[in-house]
C-alpha positions as CSV (number, residue, x, y, z in Angstrom):
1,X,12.2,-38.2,4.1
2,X,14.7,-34.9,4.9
3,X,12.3,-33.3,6.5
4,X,12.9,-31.2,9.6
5,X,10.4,-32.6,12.7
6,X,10.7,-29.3,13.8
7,X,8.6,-27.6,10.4
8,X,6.0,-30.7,10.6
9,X,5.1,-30.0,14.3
10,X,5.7,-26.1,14.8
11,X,2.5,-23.8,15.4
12,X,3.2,-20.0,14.7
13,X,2.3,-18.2,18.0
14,X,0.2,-15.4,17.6
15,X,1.5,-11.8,17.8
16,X,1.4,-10.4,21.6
17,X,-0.9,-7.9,22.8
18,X,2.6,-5.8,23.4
19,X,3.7,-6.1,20.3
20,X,0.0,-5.4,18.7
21,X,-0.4,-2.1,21.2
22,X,3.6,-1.4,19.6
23,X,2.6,-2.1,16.1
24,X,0.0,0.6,16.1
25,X,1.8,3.2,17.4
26,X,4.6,2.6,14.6
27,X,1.9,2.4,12.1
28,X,0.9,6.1,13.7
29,X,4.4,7.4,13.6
30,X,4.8,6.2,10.2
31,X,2.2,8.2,9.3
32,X,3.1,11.3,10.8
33,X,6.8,10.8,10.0
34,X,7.4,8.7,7.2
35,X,11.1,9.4,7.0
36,X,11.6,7.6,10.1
37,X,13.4,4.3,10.1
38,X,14.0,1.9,13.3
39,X,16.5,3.5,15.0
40,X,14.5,7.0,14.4
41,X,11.5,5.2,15.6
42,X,13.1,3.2,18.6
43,X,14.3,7.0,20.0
44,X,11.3,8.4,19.7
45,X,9.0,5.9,21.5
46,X,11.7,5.7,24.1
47,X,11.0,9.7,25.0
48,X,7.5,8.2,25.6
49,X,8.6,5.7,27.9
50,X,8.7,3.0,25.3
51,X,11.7,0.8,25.2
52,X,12.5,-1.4,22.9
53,X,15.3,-2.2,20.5
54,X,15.9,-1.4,17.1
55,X,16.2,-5.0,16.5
56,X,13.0,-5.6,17.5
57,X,11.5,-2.3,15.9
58,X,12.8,-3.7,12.4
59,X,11.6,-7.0,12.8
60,X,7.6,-5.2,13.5
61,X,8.2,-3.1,10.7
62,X,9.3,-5.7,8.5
63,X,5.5,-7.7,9.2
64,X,3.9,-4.5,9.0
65,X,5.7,-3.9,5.3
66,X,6.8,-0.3,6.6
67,X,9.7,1.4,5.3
68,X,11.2,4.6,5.8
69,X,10.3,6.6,2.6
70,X,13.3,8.5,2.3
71,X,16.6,7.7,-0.2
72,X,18.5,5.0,2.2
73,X,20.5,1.6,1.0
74,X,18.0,-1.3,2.2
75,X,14.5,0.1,1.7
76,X,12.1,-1.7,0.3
77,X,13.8,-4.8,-0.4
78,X,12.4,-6.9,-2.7
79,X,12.6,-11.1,-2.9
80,X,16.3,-12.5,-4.2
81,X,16.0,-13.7,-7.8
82,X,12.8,-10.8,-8.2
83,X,13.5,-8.7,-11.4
84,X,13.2,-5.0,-10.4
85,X,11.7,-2.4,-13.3
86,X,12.8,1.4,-13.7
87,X,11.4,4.0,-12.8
88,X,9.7,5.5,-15.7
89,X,7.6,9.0,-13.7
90,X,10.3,11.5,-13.2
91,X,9.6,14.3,-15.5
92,X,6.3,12.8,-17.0
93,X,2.9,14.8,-16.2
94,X,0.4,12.6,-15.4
95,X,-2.6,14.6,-17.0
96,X,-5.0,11.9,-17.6
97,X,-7.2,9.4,-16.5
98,X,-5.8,5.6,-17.0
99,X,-2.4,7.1,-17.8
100,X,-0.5,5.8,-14.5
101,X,-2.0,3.8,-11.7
102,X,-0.4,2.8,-8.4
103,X,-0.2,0.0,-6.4
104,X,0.9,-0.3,-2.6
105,X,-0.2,-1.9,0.2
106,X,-0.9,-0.7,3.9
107,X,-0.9,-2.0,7.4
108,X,-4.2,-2.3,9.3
109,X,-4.8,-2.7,12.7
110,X,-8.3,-4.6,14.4
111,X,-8.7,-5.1,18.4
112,X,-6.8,-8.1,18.2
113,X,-4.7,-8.8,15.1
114,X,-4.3,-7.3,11.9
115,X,-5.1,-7.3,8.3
116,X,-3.5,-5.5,5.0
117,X,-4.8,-2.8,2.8
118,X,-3.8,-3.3,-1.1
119,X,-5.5,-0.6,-3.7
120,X,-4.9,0.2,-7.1
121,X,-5.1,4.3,-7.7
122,X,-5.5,6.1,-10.4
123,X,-3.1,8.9,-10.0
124,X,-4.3,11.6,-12.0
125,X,-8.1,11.4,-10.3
126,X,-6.6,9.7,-6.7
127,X,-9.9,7.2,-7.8
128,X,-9.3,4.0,-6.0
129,X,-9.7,1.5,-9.0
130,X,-9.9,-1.9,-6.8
131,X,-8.7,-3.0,-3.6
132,X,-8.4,-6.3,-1.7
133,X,-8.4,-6.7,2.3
134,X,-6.5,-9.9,3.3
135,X,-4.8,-11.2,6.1
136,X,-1.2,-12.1,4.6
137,X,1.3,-10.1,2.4
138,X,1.6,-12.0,-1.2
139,X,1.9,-11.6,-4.4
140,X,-1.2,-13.4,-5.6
141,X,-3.8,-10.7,-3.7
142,X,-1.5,-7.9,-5.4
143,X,-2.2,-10.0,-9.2
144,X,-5.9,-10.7,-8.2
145,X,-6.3,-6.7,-7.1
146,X,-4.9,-5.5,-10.9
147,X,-6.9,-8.1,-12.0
148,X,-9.6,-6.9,-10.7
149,X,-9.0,-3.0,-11.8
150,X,-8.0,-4.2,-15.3
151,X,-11.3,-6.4,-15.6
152,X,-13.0,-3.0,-14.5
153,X,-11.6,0.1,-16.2
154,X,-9.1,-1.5,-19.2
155,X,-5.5,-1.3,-19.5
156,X,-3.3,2.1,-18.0
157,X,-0.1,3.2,-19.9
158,X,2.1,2.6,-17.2
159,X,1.3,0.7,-13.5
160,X,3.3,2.0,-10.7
161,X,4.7,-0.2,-7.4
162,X,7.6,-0.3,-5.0
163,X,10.0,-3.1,-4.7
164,X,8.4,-4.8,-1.9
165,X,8.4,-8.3,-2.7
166,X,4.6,-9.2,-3.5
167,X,4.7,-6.4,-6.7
168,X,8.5,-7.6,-7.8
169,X,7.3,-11.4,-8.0
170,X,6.7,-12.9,-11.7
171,X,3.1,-14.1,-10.6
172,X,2.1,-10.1,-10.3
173,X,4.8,-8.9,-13.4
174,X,3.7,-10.9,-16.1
175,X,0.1,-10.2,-15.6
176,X,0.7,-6.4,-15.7
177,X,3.5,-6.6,-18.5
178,X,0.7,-9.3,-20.4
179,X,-1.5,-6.5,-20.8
180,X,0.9,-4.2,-22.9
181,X,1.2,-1.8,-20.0
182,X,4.8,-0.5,-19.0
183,X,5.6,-1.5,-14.8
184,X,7.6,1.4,-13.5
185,X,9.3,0.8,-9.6
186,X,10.1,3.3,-7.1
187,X,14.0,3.3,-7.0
188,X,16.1,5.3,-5.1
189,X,15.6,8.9,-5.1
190,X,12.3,8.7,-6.7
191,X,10.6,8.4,-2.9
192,X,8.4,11.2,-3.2
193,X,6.4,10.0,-6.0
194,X,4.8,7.7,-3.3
195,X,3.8,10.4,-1.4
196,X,0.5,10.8,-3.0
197,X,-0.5,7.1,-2.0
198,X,0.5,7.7,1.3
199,X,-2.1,10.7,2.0
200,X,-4.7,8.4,0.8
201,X,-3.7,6.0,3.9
202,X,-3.3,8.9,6.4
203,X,-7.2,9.3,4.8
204,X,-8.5,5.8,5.2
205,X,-6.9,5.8,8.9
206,X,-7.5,9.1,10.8
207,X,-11.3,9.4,8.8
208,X,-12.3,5.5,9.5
209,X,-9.8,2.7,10.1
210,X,-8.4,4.9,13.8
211,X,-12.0,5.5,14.8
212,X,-13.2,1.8,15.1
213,X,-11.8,-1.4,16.2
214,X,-12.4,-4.1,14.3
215,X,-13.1,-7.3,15.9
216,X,-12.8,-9.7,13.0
217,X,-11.8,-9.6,9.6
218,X,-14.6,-9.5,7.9
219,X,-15.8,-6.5,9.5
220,X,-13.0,-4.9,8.7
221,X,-12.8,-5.3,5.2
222,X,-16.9,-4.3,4.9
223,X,-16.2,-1.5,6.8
224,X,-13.0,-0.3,4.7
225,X,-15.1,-0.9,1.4
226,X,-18.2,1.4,2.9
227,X,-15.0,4.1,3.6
228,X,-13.7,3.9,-0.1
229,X,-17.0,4.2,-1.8
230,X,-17.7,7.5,0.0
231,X,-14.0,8.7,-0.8
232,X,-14.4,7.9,-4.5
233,X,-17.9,9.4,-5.2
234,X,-18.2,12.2,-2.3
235,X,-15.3,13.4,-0.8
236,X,-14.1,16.3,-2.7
237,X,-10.4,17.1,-3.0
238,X,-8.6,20.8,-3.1
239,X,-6.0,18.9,-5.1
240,X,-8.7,17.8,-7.6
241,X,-10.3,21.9,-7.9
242,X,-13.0,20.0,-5.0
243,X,-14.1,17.3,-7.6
244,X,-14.5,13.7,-6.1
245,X,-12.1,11.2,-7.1
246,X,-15.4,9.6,-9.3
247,X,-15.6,13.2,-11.0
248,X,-11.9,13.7,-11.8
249,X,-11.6,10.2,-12.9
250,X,-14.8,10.2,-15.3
251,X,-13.7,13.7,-16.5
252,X,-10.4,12.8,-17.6
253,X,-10.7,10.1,-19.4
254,X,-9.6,10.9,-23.0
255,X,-12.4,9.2,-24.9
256,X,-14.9,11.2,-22.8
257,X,-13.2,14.5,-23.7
258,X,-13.0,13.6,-27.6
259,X,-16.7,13.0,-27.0
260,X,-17.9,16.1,-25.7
């Protein structure tokens, strides 16, 4: 029939404990030190008596969906064949409510395994619109997530990604581009403008995620939704003049403001 034995009888092996106990602390340097890339990375766990290769640092960060998030040839490397958007946020203010969201996606880690973190923010209030906790990194949980926000709060003027792979695929494009919305992609030099997205992870990690250990998925993904409720309706930001992301979002809408 052409097909390998090999792909009919091979069972993945799960991810070590080494490389679980590793995985977390890149996902913790990352955080701290998002400019790092593997080699960066591979010296400074070795001055902590870590050693491992680059090789192998790449490879983790590669099933983590970490990237460096500085201008360098190779990040965030989207599928071959996937159509890649412009970058349509330099020199726009983003003043309103619904005006630009963002998407990205996060690496979580549990006792024994991991999960990721997708969310859909509204930039302007920070409001996380929608998010979705799964277990693999694909385009249809990024289209089911914008789905989700769209169903929820109506169509934004322009939707924000990176190029990784799950928002450059035509199954997540054509649903954001079907709504008359503009997609805009993080392209080299435009690295900051991610930055915002990435304090709401250091957020969701060092308040809750780095304080339990989840034992299963599910528990995981109840416990991240009780986290994101509170950070939407009664964490206030200095950013936001100490609104909540709720009160920011709700204040600047523009039909509310005609309203008043």
């Amino acid at each position: 029939m052409g097909i390998s034995r090999g792909s009919v009888y091979y069972l993945p092996r799960p991810v070590s404990a080494a490389d679980l106990a590793l995985m977390r602390r890149i996902d913790e340097l990352h955080l701290e030190h998002p400019f790092m890339g593997a080699r960066m990375l591979r010296n400074q766990l070795q001055r902590e008596e870590i050693h491992v290769g680059r090789r192998h640092i790449s490879t983790l960060m590669q099933r983590m969906g970490v990237t460096a998030l500085a201008p360098q040839p190779g990040t965030s490397k989207r599928a071959p064949g996937h159509k890649i958007f412009p970058y349509l946020l330099r020199k726009v203010a983003v003043t309103k409510s619904n005006q630009v969201w963002a998407l990205d996606t996060t690496y979580i880690p549990m006792a024994r395994g991991f999960v990721y973190l997708t969310a859909v923010v509204d930039v302007a209030s920070r409001r996380v619109l929608a998010h979705r906790v799964t277990i693999t990194l694909e385009a249809i949980h990024a289209k089911e997530v914008i789905e989700q926000a769209l169903a929820k709060y109506g169509t934004p003027e322009i939707v924000n990604t990176d190029q990784g792979s799950q928002f450059t695929a035509e199954e997540f494009t054509s649903v954001v581009l079907g709504t008359g919305a503009k997609l805009s992609m993080d392209g080299r030099g435009a690295w900051p403008d991610n930055v915002f997205v990435e304090r709401l992870w250091r957020s969701v990690k060092y308040e809750r995620v780095y304080l339990k250990a989840y034992d299963c998925v599910s528990a995981a993904r109840a416990d991240i939704t009780d986290y994101l409720a509170w950070y939407n309706g009664q964490r206030a930001h200095s950013s936001l003049e100490r609104l909540t992301p709720d009160e920011a979002y709700f204040a600047g809408l523009p039909a509310l403001k005609l309203a008043a």
